[in-house]
FISENU-606446 format. One record per residue (C-alpha): x, y, z. Coordinates in steps of 0.001 Angstrom, whole numbers, plus 524288, in hexadecimal, padded with zeros to 5 digits. Layout:
% FISENU-606446
     c1     c2     c3
      X      Y      Z
...
% end
This chain:
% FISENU-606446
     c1     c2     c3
  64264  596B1  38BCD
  638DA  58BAD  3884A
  639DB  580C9  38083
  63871  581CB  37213
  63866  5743D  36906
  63ECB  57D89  35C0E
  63C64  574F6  3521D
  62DDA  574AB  35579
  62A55  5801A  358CE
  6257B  58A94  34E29
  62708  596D7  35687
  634F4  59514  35A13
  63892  59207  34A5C
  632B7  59DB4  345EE
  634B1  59C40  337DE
  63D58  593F5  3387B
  63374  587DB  33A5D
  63810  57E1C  32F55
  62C59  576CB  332C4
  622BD  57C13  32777
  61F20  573E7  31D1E
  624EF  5771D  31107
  62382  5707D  303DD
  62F3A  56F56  2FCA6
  632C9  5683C  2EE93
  639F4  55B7C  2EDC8
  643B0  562B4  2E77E
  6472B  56C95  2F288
  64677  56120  2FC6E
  650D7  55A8E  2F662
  65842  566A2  2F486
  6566B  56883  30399
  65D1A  55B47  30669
  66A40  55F00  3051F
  672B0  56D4C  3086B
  67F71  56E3F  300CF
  68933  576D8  30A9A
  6969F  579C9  307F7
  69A67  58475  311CE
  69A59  58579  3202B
  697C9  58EC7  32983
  68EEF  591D6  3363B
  6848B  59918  32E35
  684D2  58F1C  3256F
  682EE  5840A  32C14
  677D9  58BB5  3340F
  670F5  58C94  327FA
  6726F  57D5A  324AE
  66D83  57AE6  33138
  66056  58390  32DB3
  65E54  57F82  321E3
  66084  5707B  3245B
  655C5  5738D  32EFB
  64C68  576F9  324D9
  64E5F  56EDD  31B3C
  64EAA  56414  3276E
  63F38  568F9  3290F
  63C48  5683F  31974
  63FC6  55C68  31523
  641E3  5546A  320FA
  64FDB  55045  32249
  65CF2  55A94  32378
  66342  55B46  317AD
  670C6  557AC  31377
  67C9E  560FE  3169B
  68716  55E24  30A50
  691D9  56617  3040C
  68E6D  5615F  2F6ED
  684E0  55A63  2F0FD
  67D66  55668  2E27C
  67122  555F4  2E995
  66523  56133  2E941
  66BC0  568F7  2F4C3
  6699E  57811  2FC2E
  676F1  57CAD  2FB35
  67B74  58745  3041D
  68696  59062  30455
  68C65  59DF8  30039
  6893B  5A435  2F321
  693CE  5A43E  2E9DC
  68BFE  5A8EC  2DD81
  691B1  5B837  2DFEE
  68610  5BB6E  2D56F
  67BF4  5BA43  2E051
  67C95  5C423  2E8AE
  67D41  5C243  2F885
  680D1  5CAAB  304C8
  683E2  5C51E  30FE6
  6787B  5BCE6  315D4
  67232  5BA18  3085F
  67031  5AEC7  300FF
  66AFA  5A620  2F4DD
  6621F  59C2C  2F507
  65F5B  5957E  2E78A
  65BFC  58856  2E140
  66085  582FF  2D60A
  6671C  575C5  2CFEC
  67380  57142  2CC3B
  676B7  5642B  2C64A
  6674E  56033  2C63E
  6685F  563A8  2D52A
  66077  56DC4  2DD14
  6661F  574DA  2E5F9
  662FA  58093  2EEDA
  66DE4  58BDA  2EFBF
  66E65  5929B  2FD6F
  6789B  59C3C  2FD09
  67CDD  5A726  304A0
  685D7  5B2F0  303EF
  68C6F  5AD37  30FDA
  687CD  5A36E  31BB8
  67D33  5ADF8  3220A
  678FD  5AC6E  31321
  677BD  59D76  31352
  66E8B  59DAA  31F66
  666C2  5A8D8  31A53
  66451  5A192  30F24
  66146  59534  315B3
  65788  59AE0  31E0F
  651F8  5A11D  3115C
  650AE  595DF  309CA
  64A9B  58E08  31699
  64003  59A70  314EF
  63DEA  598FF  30758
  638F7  589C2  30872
  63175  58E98  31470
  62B9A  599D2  30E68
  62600  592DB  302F8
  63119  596E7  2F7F4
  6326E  58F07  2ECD4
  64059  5893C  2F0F3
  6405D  5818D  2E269
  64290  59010  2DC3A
  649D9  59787  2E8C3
  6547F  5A149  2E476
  656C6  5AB92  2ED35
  66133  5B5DF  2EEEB
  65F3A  5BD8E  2FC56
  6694B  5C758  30355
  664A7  5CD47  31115
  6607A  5DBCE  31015
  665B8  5E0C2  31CC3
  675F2  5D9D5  31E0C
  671EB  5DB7C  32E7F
  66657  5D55F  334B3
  66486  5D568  34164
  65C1D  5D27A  34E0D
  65CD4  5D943  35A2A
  658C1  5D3E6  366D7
  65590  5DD04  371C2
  65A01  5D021  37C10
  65E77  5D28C  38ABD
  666BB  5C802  391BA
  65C93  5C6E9  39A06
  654A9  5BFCD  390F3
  6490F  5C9C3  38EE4
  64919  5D2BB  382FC
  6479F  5E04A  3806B
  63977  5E0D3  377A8
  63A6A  5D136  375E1
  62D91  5CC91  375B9
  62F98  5BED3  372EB
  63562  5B7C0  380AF
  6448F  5BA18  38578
  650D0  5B9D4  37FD4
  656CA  5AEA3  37861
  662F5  5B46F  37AF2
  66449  5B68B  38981
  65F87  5B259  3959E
  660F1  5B703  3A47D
  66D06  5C1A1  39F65
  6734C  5B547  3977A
  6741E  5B1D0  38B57
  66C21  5A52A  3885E
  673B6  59767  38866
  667EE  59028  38065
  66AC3  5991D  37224
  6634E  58D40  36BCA
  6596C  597F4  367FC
  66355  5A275  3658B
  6682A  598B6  35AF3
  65A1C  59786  354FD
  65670  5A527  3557C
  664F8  5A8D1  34CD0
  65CEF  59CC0  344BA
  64F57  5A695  34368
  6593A  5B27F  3415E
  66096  5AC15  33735
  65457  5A764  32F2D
  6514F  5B51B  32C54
  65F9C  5BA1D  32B1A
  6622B  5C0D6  3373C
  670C8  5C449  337BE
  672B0  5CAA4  34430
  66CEE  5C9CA  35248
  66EB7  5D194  35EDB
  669FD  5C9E6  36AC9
  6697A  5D266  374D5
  662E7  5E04F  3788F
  665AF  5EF50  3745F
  6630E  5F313  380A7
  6703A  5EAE4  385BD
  66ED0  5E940  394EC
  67B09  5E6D1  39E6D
  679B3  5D75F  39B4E
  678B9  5D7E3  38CD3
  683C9  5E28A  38D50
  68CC8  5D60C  3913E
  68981  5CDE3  384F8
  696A8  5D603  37EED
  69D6B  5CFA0  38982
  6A69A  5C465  38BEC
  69C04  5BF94  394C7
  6911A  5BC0A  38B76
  69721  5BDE5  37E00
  69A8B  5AF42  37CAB
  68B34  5AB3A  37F70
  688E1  5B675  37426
  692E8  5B114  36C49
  68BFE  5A47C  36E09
  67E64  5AB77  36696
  686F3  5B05B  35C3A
  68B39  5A364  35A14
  67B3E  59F3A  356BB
  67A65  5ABE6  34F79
  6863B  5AA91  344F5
  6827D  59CAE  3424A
  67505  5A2F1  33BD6
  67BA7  5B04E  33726
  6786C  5B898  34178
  6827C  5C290  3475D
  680A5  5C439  356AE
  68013  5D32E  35BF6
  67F32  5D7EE  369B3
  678A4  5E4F0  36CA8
  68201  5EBEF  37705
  6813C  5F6B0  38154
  6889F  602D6  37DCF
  68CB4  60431  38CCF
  69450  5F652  38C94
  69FCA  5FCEB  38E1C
  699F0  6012F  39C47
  6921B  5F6B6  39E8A
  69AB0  5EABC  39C8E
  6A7CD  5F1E2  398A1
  6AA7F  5F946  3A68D
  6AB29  606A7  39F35
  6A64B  6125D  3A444
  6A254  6174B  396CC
  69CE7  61202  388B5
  6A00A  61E70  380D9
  6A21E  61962  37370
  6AF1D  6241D  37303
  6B609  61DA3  37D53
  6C204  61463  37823
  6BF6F  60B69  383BB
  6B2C9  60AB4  381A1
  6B42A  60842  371EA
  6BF4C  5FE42  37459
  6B6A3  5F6EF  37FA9
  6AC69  5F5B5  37480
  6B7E4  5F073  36AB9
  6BC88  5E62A  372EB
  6AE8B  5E33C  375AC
  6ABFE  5E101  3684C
  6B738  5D7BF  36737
  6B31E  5D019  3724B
  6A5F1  5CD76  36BBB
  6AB6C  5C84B  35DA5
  6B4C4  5BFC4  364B4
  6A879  5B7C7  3690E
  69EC5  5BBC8  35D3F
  6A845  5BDC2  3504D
  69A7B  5C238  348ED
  695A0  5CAC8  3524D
  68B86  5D473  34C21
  68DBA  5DF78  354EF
  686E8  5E9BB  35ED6
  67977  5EEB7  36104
  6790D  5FAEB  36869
  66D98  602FB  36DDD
  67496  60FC0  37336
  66EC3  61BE2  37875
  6606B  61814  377B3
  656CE  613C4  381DE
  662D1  6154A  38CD1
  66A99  60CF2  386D2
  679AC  6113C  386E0
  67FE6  617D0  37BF9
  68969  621E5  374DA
  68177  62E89  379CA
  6853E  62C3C  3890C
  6941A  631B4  3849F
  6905F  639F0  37A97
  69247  631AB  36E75
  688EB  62EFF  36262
  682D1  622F6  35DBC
  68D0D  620D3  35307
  69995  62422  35DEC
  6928E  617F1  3669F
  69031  60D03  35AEB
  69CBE  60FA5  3553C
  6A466  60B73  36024
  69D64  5FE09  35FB4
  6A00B  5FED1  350C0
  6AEE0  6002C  35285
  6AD91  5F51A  35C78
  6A69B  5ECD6  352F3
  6AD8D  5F1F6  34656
  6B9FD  5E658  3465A
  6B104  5DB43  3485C
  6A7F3  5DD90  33D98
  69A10  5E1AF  34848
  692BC  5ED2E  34650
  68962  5F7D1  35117
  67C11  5F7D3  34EA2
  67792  60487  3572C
  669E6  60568  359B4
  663C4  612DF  35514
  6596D  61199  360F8
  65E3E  61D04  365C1
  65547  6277E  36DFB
  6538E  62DFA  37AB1
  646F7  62790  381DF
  647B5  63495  38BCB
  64106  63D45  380FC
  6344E  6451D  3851A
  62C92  6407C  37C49
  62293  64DFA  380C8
  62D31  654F1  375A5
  627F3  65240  36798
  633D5  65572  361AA
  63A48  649C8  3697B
  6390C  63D45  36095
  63DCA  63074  362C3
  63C22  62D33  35456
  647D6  63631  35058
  651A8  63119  35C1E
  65A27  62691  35357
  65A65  62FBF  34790
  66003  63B1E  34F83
  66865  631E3  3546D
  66F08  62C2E  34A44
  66CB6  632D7  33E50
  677BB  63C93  34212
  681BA  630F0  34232
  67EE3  62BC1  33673
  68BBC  626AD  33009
  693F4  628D9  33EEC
  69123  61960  34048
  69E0F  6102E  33F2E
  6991D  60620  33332
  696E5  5F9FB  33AA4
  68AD6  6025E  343D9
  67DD9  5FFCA  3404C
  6736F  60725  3431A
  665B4  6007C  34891
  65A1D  60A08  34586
  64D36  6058C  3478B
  643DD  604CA  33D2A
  63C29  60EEC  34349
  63F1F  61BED  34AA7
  6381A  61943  355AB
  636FE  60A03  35C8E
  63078  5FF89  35497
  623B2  6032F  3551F
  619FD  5FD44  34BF2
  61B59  60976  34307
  62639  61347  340AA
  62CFB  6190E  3344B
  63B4B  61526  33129
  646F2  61A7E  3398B
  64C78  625C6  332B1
  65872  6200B  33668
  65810  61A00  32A12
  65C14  62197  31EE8
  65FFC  62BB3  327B5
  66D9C  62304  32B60
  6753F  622F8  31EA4
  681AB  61F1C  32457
  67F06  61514  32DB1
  67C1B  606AA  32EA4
  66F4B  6044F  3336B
  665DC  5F9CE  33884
  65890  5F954  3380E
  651AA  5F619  34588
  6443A  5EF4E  34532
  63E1C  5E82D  35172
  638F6  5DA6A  350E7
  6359E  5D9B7  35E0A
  627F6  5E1BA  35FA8
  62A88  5EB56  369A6
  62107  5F341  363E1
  6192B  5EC4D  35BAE
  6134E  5E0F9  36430
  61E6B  5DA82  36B88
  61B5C  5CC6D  3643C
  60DDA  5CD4A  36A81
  60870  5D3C5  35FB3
  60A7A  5D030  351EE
  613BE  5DB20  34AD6
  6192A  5D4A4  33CA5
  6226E  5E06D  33B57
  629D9  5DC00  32EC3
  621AB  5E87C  32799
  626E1  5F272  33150
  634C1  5ECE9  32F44
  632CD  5ED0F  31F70
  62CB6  5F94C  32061
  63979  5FEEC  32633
  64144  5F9C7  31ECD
  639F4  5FDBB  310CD
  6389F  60BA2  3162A
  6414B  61582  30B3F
  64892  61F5D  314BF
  64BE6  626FD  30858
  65A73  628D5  30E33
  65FF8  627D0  30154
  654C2  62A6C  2F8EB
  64908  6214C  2F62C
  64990  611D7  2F856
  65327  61605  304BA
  64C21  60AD1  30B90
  64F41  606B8  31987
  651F0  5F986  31521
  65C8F  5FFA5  30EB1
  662B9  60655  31837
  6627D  5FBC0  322C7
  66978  5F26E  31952
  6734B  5FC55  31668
  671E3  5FD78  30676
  66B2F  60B60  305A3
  67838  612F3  30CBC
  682A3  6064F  30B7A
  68361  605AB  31A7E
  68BC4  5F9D5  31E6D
  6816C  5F33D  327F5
  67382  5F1A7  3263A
  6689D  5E9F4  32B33
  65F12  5E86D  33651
  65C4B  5E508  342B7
  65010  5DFD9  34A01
  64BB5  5DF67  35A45
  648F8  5D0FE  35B3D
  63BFB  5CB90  35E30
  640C6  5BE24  363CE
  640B2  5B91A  371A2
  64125  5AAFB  377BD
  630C3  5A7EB  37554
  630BF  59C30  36C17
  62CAD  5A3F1  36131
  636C1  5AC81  362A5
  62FB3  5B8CA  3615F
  62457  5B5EE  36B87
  61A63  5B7C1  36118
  61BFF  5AE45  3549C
  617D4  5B8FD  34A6E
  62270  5C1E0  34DC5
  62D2F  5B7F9  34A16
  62853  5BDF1  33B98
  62D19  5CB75  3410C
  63A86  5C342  3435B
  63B31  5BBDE  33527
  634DE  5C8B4  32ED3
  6404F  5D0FE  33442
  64A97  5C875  32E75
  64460  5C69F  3231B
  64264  5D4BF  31F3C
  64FDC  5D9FA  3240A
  6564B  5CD5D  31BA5
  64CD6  5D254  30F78
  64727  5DF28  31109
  64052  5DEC9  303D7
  636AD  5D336  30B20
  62892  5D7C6  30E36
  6211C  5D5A4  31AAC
  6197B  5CD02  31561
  623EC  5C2AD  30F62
  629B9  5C1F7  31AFC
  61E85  5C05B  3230F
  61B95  5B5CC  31AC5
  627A8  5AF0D  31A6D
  626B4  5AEFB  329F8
  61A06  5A866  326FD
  61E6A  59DBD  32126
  62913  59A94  325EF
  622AB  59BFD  3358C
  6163F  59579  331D1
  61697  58DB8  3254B
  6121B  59179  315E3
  6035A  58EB8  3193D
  5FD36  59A71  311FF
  5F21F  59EE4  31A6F
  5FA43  59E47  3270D
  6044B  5A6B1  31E1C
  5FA60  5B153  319D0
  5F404  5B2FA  3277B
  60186  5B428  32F70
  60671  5BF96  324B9
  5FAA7  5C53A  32587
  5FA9B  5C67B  33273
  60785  5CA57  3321E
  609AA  5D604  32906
  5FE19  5DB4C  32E90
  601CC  5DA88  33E0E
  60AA5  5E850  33DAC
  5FF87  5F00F  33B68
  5F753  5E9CC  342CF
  60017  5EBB9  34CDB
  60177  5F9CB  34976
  5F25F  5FAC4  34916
  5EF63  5F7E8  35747
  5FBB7  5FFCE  35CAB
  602C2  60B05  35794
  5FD73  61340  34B85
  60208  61B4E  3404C
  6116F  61832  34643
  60E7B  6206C  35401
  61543  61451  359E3
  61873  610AC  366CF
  60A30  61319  36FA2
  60F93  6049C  37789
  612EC  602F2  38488
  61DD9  60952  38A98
  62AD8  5FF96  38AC2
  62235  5F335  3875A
  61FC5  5F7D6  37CF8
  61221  5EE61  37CD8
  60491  5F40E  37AA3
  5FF49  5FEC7  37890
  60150  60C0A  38170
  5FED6  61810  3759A
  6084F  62140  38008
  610CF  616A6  384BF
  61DA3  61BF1  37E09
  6284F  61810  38A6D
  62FE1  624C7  385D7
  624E9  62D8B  385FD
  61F8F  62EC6  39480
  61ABB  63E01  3910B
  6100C  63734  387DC
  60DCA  6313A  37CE9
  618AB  62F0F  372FA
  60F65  62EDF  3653E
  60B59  63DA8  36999
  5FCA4  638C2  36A93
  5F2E6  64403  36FFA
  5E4D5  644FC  36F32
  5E71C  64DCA  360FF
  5F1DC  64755  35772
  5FC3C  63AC3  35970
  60971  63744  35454
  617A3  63E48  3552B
  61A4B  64ABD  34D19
  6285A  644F5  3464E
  626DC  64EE0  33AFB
  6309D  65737  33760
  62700  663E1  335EF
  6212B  6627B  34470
  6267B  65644  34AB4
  631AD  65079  3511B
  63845  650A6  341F7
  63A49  6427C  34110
  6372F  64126  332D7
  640FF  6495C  330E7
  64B5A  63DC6  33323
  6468B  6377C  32507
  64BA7  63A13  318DB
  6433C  644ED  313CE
  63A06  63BB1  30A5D
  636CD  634DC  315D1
  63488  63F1E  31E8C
  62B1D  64604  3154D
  62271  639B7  31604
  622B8  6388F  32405
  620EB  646D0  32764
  6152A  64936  31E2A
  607E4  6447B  3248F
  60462  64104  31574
  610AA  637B4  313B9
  6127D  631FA  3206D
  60F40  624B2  3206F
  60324  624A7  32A1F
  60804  61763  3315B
  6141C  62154  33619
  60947  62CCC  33873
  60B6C  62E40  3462F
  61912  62CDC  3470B
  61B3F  6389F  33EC9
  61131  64067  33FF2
  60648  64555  34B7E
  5F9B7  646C5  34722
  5EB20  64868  34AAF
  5E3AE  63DAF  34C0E
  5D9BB  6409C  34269
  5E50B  64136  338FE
  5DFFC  639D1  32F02
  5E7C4  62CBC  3281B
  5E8EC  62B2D  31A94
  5DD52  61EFF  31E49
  5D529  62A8D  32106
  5D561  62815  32FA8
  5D8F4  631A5  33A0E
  5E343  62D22  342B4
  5DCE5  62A75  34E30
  5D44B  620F4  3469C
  5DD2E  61A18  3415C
  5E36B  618C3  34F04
  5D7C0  611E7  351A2
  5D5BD  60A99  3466F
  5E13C  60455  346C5
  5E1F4  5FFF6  35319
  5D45C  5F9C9  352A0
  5D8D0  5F320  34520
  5E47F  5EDCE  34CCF
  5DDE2  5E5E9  35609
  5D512  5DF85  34ADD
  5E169  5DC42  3442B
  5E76F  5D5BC  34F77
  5D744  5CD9E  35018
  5DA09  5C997  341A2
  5EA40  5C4D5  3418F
  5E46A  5BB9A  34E04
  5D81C  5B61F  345D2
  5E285  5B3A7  33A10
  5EBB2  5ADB7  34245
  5DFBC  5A3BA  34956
  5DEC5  5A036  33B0D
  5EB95  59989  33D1E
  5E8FB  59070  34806
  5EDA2  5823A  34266
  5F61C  58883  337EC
  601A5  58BF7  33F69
  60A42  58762  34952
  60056  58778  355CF
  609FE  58EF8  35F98
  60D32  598F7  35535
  5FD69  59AED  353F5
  5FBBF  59A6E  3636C
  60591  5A52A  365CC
  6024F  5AD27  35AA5
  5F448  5ADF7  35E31
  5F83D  5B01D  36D1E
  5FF3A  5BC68  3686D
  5F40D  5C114  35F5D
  5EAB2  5BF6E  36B80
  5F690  5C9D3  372FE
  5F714  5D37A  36702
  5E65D  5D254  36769
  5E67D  5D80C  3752D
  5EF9A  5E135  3726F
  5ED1C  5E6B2  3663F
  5DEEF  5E99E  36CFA
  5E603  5F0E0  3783F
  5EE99  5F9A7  36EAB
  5E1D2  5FCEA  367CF
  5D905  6005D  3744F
  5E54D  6088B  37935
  5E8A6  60F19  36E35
  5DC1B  61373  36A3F
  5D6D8  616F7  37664
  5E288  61F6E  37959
  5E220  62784  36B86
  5D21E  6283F  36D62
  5D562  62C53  37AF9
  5DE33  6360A  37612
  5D895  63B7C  36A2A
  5C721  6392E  36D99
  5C607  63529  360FE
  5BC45  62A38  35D8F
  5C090  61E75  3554C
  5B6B6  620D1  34A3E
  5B1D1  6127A  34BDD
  5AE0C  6133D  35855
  5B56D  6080F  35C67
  5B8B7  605E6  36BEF
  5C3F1  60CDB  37077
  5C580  60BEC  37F29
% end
């Protein structure tokens, strides 16, 4: 890994880059001179540390650590005032005086608390907040949040788009976890709670990180992680039993097999007291699970449950469940409807400490879907919501993708499940059916580049997701521009063009690739450019249902595969009426004729072509905004920025000439502007 000088260097700090210029009163500096502690602890004294290192940056010198003082002073510690209101994680930050002193109040409902608040207040001076009137009262939204990495042992990572692991090397866990410590720094800054470092897809070396072989190097990252808040969880093979227990069976029935995973689980708290718990991807994509002895979903997490149950951890069981052997020639067959008909029947069979992870969509990330009807549909179930930060689908980090709206847009959608204002947001935090566990969970979009995420705009996809799933009443846009700022300083133009650019890249995105939510049209397994019958599951032809009369799949309830059906009835009307559905979803609900005509007054085909001719001009105008910031930013942030542009330029071109040559190619119909179409 090459040499990085961290204290210079803007792309490794992220937001973090203490740096900036900020102008505070005389009043605030001399508050900052002095922090008044009287407790102890490892959280505690990690958030001393961070906010000494600001205030190190502000006013030049590292302020005074005392236990009591008469001085202007921060003072830190838990809340005592029961008439403020905290959960766990939350905190207080307020100023005020006391014997003709000032004196800023950070206090939190316990020691996560203190550092959440610490790195809140550090945002507020770097955000432009007028620190002389700060009083804030903030509680996280979602009690679990969580990364996922998708990280082999052998250093590469599954849809990582941003350099290797920072956890492994060569089938070993790294002995350098210098950056392992900083990036539980990044995590905590935006509140991340929980981490799992290595890969759903758990292969026969990762399978051993349960073992007495590697769990004291993994109890040496759980040691970084606790000291910033963060609970450490290991995704595990449901086969371990076979593959590193000497079994001749995993069936979740078996006593042997159920006590092999109980002394298992006893063997991994001796080393990590805190440990968060299991990931598990069963039965889907060839991965082992439950259905190879006859058992259900709920039979195979609850015997990790029981296992987990005495030491406090808890199951989170992926609902990425479907059979990839379908022939996709059968229009009834629909992958949309696989984790629905998988788990909807179990609903309230799950032990209390299994969570399940649905992702936001039905289908696989794609630029546009609608919600999972998993949610709303599970009443009596803890559930997660899934969103991908890494771009599998949606650029890779080449192309710019802010995808904060997608995420809020999930999470604002109203299932109706019990009535109206039954948002998702509601139901992944657990308040709409008093579920014990809530929260959500993200695929990371970090490797070992110096940036962290290979291209330096999609560390705002990182910030954004923490952000939104801390508060999930922020907008888009205040988040985007709290990124800003913090990443490249409160200079107002450079603020406006960077949001701008932004809020506007999703569509953009969605302009030059996939329209009206057909989806997928990439690259079989790559999932990188642009092939319109490239669907790796679908080698009969092409998985959108394209012919040379009509596009998109029939999920109706009247003539389709009956998807819809799966919503609560409110829903379902919309989405089943041509009139009601919302026409960015058109084609993943309904097939139509191409001279079907938009509420825009455009047939479909046109606006095919419209679109993807408008988003290759978009991509012309983000680069001649961002030239406008040569000199104004950090020069290797510009250089790499604009070297990415220059990739999404090509490409952006390609998906349009493909696209449209294979629907004109297709259908014969002329783009009314006469514009080339090869």
């Amino acid at each position: 890994m090459e040499y990085i000088n961290k204290e210079s260097s803007s792309l490794y700090n992220c937001w973090l880059n203490y740096d900036k210029e900020v102008t505070l009163s005389d009043e605030i500096k001399e508050i900052l001179k002095t922090i008044q502690l009287n407790e102890e602890g490892i959280i505690i004294n990690t958030a001393v540390k961070e906010l000494s290192r600001a205030i190190k940056k502000l006013i030049g010198k590292t302020p005074e650590i005392i236990k009591d003082t008469m001085l202007s002073h921060i003072y830190l510690g838990k809340l005592k005032d029961k008439t403020i209101k905290l959960v766990p994680g939350g905190f207080s930050i307020k100023k005020s005086t006391l014997n003709q002193k000032n004196i800023i109040e950070i206090l939190g409902k316990d020691e996560n608390g203190i550092l959440n608040g610490v790195f809140s207040f550090i945002r507020a001076i770097y955000t432009g907040s007028n620190i002389n009137e700060i009083n804030i009262v903030d509680n996280p939204r979602n009690m679990v949040r969580m990364i996922n990495h998708w990280d082999n042992m052998s250093g590469d990572i599954e849809r990582g788009y941003a350099g290797e692991s920072i956890f492994f090397k060569d089938n070993h866990i790294v002995e350098n976890k210098s950056r392992i410590r900083d990036y539980a720094r990044l995590m905590a800054s935006v509140a991340i709670n929980g981490i799992v470092i290595n890969n759903v897809n758990v292969h026969k070396q990762e399978t051993k990180l349960i073992t007495d072989e590697l769990l004291p190097e993994v109890k040496k990252i759980a040691d970084i992680f606790r000291a910033y808040g963060i609970k450490l969880y290991l995704s595990v093979n449901f086969a371990s039993p076979m593959e590193i227990g000497g079994f001749l069976t995993a069936d979740p029935l078996d006593f042997n097999v159920r006590t092999w995973w109980k002394k298992t689980a006893e063997n991994i708290y001796s080393y990590i007291p805190d440990f968060g718990g299991f990931l598990v991807k069963a039965d889907s994509e060839s991965r082992p699970g439950p259905f190879t002895y006859g058992r259900n979903h709920a039979e195979g997490a609850n015997m990790l449950a029981e296992a987990l149950r005495l030491f406090g951890g808890i199951v989170i069981w992926r609902c990425f469940v479907y059979n990839c052997k379908l022939d996709w020639r059968d229009r009834s067959t629909d992958r949309a409807k696989a984790a629905f008909d998988n788990f909807k029947p179990l609903d309230g069979k799950f032990d209390e400490n299994v969570v399940l992870q649905v992702k936001n969509g039905p289908v696989d990330f794609q630029i546009r879907e609608p919600i999972s009807p998993l949610f709303g549909a599970l009443k009596q179930t803890n559930e997660f919501m899934e969103f991908q930060i890494a771009q599998e689908y949606t650029g890779q980090q080449k192309h710019l993708c802010y995808l904060v709206p997608m995420w809020k847009e999930a999470l604002d959608f109203d299932t109706f499940a019990n009535g109206k204002d039954s948002n998702v947001s509601k139901i992944v935090d657990g308040s709409l059916f008093k579920t014990k566990y809530g929260g959500v969970a993200a695929v990371s979009n970090i490797g070992g580049s110096e940036c962290w995420t290979g291209h330096p705009l999609a560390q705002a996809n990182l910030y954004g997701y923490g952000r939104l799933i801390w508060n999930t009443f922020l907008s888009s846009d205040e988040i985007a521009r709290e990124w800003v700022k913090l990443t490249f300083g409160a200079e107002k133009d450079v603020e406006q063009i960077i949001v701008d650019i932004l809020l506007e890249s999703r569509e953009v995105y969605e302009k030059y690739t996939c329209p009206l939510g057909v989806g997928w049209m990439v690259n079989p397994n790559h999932h990188y450019g642009p092939s319109v019958e490239g669907y790796e599951y679908s080698p009969w032809g092409t998985y959108n249902y394209a012919d040379y009369k009509s596009i998109g799949v029939d999920r109706t309830v009247a003539t389709g595969t009956g998807y819809i059906g799966e919503y609560e009835p409110t829903v379902a009307d919309k989405f089943e009426n041509l009139a009601t559905c919302p026409e960015e979803l058109l084609l993943f609900f309904h097939n139509v004729l191409y001279s079907y005509k938009l509420k825009t007054g455009k047939t479909v085909i046109q606006h095919i072509y419209d679109t993807h001719f408008e988003g290759v001009e978009k991509v012309d105008e983000f680069i001649n905004k961002w030239e406008t910031l040569q000199n104004k930013i950090d020069s290797k942030i510009f250089d790499l920025v604009m070297e990415k542009f220059q990739i999404q330029k090509k490409d952006s071109r390609e998906w349009r000439d493909v696209v449209n040559t294979y629907f004109y190619r297709k259908t014969g119909i002329d783009d009314l502007y006469k514009r080339k179409i090869y």
